[in-house]
C-alpha positions as CSV (number, residue, x, y, z in Angstrom):
1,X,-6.2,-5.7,-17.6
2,X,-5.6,-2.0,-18.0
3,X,-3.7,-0.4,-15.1
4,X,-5.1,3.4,-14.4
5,X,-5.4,6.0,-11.7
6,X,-9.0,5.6,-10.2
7,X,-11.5,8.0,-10.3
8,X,-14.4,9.1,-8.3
9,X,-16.7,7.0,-10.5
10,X,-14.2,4.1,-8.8
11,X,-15.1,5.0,-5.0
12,X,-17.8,2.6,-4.1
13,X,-16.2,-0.6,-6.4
14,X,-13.2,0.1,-4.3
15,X,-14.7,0.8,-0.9
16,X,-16.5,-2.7,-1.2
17,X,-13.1,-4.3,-2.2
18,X,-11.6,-2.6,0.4
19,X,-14.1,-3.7,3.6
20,X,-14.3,-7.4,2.1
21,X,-10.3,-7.6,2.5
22,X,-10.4,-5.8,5.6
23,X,-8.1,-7.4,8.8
24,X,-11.9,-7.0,10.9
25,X,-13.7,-8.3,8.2
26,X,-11.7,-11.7,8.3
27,X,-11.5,-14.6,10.7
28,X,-7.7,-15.2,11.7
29,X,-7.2,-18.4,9.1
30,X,-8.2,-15.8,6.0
31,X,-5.9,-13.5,7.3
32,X,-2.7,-15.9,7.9
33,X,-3.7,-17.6,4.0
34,X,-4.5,-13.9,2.1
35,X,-3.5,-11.2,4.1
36,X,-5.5,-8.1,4.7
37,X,-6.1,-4.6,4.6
38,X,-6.2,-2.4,7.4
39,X,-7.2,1.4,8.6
40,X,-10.3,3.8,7.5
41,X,-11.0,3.6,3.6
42,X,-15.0,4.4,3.0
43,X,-16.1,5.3,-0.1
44,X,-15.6,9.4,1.1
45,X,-12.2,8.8,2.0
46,X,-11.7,6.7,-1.6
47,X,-13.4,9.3,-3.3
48,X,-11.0,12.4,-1.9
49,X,-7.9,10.2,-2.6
50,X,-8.8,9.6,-6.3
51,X,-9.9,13.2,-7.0
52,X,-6.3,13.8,-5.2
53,X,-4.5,11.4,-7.9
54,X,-3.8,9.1,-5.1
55,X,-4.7,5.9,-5.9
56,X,-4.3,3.3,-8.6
57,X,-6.7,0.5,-9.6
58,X,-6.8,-2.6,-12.5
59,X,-9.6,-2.5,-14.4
60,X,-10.6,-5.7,-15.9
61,X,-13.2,-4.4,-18.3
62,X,-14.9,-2.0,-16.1
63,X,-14.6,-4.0,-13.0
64,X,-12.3,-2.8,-9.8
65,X,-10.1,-5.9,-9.8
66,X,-7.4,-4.2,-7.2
67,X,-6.4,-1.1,-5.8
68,X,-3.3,0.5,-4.8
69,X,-2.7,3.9,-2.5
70,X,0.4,6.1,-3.3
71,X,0.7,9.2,-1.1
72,X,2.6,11.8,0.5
73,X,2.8,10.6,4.2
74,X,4.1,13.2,5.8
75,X,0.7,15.4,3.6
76,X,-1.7,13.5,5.0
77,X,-4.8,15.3,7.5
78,X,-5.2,12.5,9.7
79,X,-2.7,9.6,9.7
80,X,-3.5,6.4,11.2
81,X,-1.2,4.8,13.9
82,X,1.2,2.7,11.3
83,X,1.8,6.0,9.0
84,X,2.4,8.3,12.3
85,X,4.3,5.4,13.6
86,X,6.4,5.0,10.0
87,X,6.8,8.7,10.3
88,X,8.5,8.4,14.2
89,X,11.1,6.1,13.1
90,X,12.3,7.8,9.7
91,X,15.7,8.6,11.7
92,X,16.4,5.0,12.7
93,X,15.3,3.9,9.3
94,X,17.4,3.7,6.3
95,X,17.1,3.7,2.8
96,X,20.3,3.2,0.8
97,X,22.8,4.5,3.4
98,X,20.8,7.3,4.2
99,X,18.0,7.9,7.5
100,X,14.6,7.9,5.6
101,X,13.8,11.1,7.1
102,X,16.8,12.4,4.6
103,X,15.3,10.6,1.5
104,X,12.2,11.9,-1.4
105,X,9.6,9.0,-0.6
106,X,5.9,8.0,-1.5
107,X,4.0,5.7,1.0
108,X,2.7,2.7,-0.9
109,X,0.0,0.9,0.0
110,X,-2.5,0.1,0.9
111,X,-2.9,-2.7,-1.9
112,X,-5.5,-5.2,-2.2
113,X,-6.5,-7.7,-5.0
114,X,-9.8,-8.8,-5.3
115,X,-9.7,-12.9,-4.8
116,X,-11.2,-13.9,-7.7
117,X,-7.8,-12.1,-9.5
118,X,-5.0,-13.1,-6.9
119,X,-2.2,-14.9,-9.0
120,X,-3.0,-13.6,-12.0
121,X,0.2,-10.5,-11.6
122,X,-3.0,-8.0,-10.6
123,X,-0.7,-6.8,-7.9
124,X,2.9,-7.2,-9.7
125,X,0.5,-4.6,-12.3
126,X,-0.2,-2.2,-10.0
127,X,3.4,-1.8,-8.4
128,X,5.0,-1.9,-11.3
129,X,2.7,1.1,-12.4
130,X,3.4,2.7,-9.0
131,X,6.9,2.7,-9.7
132,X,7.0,4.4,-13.0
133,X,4.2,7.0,-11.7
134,X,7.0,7.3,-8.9
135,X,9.8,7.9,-10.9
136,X,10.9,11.6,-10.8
137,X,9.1,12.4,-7.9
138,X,10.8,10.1,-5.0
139,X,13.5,8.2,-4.4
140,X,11.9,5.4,-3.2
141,X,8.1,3.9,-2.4
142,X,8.1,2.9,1.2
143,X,5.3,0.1,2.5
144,X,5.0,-1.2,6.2
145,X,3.5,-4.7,6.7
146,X,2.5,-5.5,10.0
147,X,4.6,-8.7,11.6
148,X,2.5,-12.0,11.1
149,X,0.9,-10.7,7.4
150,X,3.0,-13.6,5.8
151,X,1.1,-13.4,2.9
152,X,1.9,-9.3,2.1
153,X,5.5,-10.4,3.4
154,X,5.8,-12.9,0.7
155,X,4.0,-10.2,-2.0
156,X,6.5,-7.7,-1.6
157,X,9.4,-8.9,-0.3
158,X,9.8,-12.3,-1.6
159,X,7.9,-11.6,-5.0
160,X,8.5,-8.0,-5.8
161,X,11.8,-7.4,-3.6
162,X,11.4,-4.7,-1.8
163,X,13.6,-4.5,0.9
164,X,13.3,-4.6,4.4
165,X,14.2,-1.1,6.7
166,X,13.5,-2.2,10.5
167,X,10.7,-3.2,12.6
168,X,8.8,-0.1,14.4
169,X,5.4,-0.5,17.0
170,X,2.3,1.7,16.8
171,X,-0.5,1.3,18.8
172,X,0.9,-1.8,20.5
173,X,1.3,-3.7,17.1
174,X,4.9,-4.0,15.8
175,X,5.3,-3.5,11.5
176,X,8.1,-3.7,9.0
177,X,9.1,-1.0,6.9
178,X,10.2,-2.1,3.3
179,X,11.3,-0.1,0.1
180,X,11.7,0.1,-3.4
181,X,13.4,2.4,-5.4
182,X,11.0,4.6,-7.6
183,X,14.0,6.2,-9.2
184,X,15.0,3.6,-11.6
């Protein structure tokens, strides 16, 4: 598996990866036993964010096996609810002692592996790429996962550690923010 940023070439690999993971696309059973993806991500919008160095992918000989978005929140045109809603509660959130607001951070996520590769450390790939391509330039990736997404839960949380930072609602649907330090 090579670990990469994506390009533009990447766009419509990724977009397709992205609808067929997408919290609309599945019935509620897929959802509580994979998890799912959620917000605007077309090909366009894909395309922009790879020409922008924004997104990571793992490339199992020339095929899109997973994708991962790091970005500068508080840069972004048109944030969807859960960013603008991660972005309200910087103050009451904390990252090592200190409100977010106050601290360097990249948004991770989102992150989505394609099925046929989940299990095989396609997504431990990609953040562990994320954090080194982090390093120097934040303190700390940040990543909100909407309550009742068990499976991302046990991703990052359980499996990679990140740590929890408080619970915050946008557009009537409550999320965790969780962290990891990029500056290892």
């Amino acid at each position: 598996m090579d670990y990469r940023y994506a390009t533009e070439a990447d766009a419509p690999a990724m977009a397709a990866l992205f609808a067929a993971n997408h919290h609309d696309a599945l019935t509620e059973e897929q959802r509580a036993a994979q998890g799912f993806v959620q917000g605007a991500f077309d090909e366009a919008a894909l395309s922009r964010m790879a020409r922008g160095g924004e997104l990571l992918v793992a490339d199992d000989a020339g095929r899109v096996a997973g994708l991962l978005a790091v970005s500068v929140a508080q840069d972004m045109p048109a944030p969807p609810p859960p960013v603008l809603g991660l972005l309200r509660a910087q103050d009451t959130l904390h990252w090592r002692g200190r409100p977010l607001g106050e601290t360097r951070w990249l948004l991770y996520g989102p992150v989505v592996v394609d099925a046929a590769h989940r299990g095989h450390g396609v997504a431990r790939g990609l953040f562990t790429m994320a954090v080194a391509e982090a390093s120097g330039r934040a303190e700390a990736l940040v990543a909100f996962i909407e309550v009742g997404n068990l499976p991302s839960w046990r991703v990052h949380v359980d499996g990679f550690g990140m740590t929890p930072l408080g619970d915050y609602v946008a557009a009537d649907r409550t999320y965790t923010a969780v962290a990891a330090p990029a500056d290892a």
